[in-house]
Z-matrix of the N, CA and C atoms (Angstrom, degrees):
N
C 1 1.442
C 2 1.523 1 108.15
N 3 1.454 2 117.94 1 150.15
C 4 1.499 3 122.45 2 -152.50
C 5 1.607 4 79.57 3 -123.80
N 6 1.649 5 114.66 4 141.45
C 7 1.477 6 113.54 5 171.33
C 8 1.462 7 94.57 6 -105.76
N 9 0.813 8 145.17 7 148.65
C 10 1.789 9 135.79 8 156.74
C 11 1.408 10 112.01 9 -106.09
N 12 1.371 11 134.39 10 5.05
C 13 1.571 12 127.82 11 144.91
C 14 1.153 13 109.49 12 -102.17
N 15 1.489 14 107.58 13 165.64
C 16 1.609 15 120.92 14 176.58
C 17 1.271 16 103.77 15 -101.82
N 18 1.412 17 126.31 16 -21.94
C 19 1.578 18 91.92 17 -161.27
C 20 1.453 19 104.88 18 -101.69
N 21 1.856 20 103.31 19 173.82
C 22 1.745 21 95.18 20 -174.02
C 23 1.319 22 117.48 21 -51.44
N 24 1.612 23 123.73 22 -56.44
C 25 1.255 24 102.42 23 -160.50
C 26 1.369 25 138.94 24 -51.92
N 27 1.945 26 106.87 25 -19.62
C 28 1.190 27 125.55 26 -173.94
C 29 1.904 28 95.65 27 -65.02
N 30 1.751 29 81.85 28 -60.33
C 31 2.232 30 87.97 29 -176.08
C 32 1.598 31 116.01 30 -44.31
N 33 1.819 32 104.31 31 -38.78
C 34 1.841 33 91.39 32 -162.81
C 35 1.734 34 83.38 33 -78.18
N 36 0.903 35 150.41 34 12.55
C 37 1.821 36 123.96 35 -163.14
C 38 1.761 37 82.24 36 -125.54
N 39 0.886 38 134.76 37 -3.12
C 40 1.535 39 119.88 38 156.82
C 41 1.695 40 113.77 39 -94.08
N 42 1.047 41 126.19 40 -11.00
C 43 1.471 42 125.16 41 175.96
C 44 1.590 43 103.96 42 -110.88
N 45 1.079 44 106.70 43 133.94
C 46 1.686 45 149.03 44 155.31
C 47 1.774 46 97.93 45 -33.35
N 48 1.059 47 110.33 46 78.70
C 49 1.965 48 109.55 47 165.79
C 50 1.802 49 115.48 48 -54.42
N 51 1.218 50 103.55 49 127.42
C 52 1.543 51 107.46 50 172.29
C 53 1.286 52 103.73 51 -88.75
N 54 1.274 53 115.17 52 121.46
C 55 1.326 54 130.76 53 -175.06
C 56 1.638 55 112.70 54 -87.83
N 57 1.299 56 113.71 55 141.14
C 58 1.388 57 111.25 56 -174.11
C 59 1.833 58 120.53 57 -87.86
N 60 1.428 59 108.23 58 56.33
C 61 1.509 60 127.85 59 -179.32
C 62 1.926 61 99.36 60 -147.40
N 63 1.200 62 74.13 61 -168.34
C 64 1.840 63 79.79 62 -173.18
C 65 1.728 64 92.43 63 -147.40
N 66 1.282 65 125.57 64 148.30
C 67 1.337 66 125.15 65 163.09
C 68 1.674 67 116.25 66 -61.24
N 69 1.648 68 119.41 67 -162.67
C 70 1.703 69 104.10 68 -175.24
C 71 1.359 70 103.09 69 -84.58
N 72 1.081 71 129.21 70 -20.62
C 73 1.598 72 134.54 71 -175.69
C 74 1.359 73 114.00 72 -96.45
N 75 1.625 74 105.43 73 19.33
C 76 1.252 75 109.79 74 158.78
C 77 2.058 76 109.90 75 84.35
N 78 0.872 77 124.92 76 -22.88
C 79 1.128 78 108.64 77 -171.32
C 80 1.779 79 115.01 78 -101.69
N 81 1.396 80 119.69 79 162.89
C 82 1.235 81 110.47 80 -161.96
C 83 1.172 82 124.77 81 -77.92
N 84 1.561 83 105.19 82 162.86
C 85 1.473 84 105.84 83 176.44
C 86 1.327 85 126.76 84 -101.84
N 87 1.266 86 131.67 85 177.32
C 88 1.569 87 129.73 86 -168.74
C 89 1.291 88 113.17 87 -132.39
N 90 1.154 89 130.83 88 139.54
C 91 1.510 90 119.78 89 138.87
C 92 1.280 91 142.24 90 -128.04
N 93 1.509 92 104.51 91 133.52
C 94 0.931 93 107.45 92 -179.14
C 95 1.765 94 154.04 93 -129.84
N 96 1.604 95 106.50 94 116.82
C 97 1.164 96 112.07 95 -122.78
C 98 1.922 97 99.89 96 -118.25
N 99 1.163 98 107.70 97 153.76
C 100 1.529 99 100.65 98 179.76
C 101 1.600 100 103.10 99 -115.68
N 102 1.403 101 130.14 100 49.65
C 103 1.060 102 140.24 101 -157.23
C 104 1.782 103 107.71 102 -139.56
N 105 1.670 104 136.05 103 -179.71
C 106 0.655 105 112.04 104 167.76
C 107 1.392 106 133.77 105 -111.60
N 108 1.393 107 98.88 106 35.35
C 109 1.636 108 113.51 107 179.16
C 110 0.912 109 107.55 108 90.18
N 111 1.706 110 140.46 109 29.55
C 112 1.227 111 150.54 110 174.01
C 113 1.556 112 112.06 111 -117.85
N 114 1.558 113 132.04 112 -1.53
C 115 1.351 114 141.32 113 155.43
C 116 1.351 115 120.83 114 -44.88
N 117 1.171 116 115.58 115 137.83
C 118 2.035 117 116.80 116 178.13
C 119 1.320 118 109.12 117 -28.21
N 120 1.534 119 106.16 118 -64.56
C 121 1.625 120 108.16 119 -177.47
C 122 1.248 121 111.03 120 -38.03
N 123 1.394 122 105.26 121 -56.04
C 124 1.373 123 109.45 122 -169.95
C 125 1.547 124 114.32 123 -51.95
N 126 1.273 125 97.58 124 -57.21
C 127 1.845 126 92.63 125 -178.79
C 128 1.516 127 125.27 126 -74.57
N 129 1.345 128 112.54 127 8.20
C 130 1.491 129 132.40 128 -175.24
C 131 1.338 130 97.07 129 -85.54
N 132 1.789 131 111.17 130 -52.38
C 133 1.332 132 115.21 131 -172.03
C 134 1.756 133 108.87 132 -65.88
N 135 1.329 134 116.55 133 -45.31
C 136 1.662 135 124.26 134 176.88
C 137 1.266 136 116.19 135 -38.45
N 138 1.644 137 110.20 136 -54.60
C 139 1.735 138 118.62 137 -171.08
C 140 1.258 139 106.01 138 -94.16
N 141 1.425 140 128.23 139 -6.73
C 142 1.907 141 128.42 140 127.11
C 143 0.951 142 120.25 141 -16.04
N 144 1.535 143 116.72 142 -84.96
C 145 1.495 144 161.22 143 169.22
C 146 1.230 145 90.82 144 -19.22
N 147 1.372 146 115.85 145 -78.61
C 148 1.535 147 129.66 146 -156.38
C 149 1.302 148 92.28 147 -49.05
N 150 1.275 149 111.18 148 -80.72
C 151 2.127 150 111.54 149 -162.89
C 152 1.536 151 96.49 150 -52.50
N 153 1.058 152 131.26 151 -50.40
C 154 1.330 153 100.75 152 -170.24
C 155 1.423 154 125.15 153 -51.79
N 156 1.783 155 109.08 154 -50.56
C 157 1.575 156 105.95 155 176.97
C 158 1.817 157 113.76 156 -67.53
N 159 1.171 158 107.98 157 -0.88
C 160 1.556 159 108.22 158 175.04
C 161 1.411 160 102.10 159 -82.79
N 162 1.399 161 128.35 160 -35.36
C 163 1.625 162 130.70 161 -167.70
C 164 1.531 163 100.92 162 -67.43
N 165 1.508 164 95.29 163 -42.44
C 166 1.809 165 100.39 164 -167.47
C 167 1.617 166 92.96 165 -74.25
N 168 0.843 167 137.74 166 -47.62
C 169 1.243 168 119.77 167 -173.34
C 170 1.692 169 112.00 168 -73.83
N 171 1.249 170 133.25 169 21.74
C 172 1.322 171 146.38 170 -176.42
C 173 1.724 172 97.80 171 -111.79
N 174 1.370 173 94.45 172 -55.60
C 175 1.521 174 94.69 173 -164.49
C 176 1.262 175 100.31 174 -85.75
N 177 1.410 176 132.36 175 -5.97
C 178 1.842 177 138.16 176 161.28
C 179 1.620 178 87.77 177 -52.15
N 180 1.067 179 114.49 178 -80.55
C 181 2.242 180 135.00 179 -171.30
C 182 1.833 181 88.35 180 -26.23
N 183 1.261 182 124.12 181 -61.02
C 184 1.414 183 136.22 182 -154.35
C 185 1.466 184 97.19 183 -89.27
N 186 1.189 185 140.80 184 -8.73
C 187 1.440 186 130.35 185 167.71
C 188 1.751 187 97.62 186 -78.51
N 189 0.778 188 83.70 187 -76.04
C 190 2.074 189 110.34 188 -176.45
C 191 1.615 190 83.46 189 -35.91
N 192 1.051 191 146.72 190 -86.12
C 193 1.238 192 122.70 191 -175.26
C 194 1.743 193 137.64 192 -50.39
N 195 1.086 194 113.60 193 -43.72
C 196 1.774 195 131.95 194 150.66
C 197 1.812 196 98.03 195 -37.73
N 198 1.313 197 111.23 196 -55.08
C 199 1.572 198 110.26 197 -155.62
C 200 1.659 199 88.42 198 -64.10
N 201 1.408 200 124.35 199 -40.38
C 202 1.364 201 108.98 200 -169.74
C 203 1.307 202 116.58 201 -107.49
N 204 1.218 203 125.24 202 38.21
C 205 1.125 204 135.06 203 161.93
C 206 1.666 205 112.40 204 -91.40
N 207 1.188 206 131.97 205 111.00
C 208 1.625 207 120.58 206 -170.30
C 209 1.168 208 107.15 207 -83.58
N 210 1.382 209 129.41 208 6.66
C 211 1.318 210 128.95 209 177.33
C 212 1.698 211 149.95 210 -112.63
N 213 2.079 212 64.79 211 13.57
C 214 1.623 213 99.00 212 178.99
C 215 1.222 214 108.77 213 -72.86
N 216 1.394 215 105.85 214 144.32
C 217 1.543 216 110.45 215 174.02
C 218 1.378 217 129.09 216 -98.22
N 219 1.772 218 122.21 217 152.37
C 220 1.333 219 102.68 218 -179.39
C 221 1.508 220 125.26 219 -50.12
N 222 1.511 221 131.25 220 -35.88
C 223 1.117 222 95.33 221 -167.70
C 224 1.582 223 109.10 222 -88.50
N 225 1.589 224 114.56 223 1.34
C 226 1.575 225 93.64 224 161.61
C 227 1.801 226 114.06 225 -77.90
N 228 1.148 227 142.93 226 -40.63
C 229 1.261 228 154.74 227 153.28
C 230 1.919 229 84.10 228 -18.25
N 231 1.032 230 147.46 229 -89.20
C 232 1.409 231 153.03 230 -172.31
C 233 1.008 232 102.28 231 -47.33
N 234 1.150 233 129.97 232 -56.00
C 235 1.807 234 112.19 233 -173.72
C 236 1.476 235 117.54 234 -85.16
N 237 1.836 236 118.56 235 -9.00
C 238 1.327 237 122.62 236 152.94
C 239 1.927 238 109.15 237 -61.30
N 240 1.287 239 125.85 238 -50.25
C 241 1.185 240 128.00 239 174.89
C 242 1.543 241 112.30 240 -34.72
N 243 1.259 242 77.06 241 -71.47
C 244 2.383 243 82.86 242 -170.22
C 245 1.340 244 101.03 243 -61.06
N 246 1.236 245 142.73 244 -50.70
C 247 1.504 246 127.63 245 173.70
C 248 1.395 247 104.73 246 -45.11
N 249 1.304 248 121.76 247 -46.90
C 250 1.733 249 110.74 248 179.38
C 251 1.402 250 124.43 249 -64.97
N 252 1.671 251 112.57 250 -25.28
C 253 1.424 252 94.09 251 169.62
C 254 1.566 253 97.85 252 -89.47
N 255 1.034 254 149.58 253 -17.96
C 256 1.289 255 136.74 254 -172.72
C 257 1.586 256 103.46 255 -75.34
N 258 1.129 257 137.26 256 -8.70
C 259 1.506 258 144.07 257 -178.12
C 260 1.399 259 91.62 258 -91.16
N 261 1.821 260 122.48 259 -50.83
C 262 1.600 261 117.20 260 -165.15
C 263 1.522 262 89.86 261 -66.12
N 264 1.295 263 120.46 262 -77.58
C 265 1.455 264 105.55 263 -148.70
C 266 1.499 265 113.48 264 -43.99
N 267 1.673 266 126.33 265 -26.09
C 268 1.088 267 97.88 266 167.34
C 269 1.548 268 133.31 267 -92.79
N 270 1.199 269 112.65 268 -1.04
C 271 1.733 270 121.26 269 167.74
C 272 1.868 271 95.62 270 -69.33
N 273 1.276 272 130.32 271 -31.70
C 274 1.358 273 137.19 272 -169.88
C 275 1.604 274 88.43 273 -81.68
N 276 0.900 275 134.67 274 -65.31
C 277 1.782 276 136.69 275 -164.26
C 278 1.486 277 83.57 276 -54.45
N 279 1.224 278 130.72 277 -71.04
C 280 1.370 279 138.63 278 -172.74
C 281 1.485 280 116.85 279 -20.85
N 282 1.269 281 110.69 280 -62.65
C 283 1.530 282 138.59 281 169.76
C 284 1.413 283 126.45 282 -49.69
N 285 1.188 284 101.43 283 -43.92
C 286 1.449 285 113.96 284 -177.23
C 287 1.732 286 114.29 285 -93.26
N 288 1.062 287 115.38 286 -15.06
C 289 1.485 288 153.53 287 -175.52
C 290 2.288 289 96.59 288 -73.55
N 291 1.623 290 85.34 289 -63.87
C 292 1.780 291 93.27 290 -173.43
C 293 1.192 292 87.65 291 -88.05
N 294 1.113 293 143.87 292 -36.22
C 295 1.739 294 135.27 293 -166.53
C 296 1.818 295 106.05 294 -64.85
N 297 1.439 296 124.59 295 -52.29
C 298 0.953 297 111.96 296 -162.81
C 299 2.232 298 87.39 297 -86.08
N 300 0.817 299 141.11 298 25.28
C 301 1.554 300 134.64 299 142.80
C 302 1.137 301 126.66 300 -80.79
N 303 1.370 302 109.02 301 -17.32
C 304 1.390 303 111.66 302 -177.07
C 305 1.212 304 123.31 303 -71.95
N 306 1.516 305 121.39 304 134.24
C 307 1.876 306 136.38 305 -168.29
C 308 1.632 307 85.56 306 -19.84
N 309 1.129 308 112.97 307 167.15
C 310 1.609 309 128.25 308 143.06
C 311 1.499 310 121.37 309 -131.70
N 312 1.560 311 105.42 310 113.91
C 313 0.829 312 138.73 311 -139.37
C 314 1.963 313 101.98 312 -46.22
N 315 1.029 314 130.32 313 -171.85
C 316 1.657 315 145.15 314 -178.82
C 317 1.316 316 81.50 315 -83.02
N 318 1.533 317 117.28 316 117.94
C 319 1.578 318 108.41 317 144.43
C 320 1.621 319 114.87 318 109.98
N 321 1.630 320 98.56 319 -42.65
C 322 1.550 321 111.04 320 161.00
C 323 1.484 322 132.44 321 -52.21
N 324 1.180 323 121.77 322 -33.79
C 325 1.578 324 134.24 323 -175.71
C 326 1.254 325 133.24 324 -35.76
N 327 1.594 326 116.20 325 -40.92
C 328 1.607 327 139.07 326 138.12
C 329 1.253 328 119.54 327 -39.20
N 330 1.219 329 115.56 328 -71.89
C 331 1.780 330 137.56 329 -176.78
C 332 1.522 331 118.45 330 -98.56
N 333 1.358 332 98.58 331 82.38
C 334 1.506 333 100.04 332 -172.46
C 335 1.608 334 107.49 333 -62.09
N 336 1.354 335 135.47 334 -14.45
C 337 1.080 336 151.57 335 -149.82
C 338 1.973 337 105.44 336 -107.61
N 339 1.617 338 100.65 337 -29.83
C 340 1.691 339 92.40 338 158.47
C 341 1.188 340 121.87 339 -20.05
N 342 1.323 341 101.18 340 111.19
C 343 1.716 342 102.11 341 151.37
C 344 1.539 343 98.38 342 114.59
N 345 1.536 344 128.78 343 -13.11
C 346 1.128 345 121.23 344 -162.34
C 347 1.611 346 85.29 345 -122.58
N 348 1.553 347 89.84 346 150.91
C 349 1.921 348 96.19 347 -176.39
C 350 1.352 349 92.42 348 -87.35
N 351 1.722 350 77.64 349 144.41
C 352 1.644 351 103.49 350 155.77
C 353 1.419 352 141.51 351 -21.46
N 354 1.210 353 134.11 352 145.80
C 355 1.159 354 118.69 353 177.96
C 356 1.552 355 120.99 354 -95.59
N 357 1.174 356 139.39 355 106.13
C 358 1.063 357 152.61 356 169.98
C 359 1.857 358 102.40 357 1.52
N 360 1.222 359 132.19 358 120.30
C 361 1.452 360 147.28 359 174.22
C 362 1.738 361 90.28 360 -28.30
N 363 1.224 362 107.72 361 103.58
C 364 1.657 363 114.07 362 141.26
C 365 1.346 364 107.94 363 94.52
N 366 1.901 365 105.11 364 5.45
C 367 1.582 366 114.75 365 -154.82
C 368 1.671 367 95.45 366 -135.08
N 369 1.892 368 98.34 367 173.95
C 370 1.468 369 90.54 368 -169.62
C 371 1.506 370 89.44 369 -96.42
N 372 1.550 371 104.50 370 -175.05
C 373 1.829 372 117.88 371 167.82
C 374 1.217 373 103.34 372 -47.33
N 375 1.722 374 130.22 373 158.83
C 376 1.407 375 137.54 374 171.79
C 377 1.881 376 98.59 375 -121.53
């Protein structure tokens, strides 16, 4: 896909935003908007964003303390776990969410893969 503006607002309003929810069957949602990322959705999804990476960084404070407590028990140690991946996948949705908005670069547009080495003959990336 060919962008023919450079600047973000032109780039984020041609790509499909991954929204930080999932539909009922679980898989994600999109939006997609010819605007410049200043629409309700849009700012619904932002102050999403926000509390979520604010929670994970709450329950980061509350691991680090749990972790040094020696008197934690396994099943709190387990239910600290699953809150932590349930914090990653959404700091990860998060990421990948602003990552794929980002400009693309002069030249990249063809080769989304510019810039990253090759993959070793017959092998994956290392």
């Amino acid at each position: 896909m060919i962008y023919e503006s450079r600047d973000l607002a032109a780039t984020t309003a041609t790509r499909p935003r991954l929204l930080p929810w999932s539909n009922l069957d679980g898989d994600p949602c999109y939006l997609v908007t010819d605007d410049t990322g200043t629409g309700r959705i849009s700012r619904l999804a932002d102050e999403i964003e926000a509390v979520q990476l604010g929670m994970a960084d709450d329950l980061l404070g509350h691991a680090v303390d749990l972790l040094g407590d020696t008197r934690a028990t396994a099943p709190q140690l387990r239910y600290l776990a699953a809150c932590l991946a349930e914090a990653l996948h959404d700091v990860h949705r998060i990421a990948r969410s602003r990552g794929a908005r980002l400009p693309v670069p002069h030249g990249d547009e063809e080769n989304p893969a510019a810039g990253r080495p090759s993959p070793p003959e017959g092998g994956r990336p290392r």
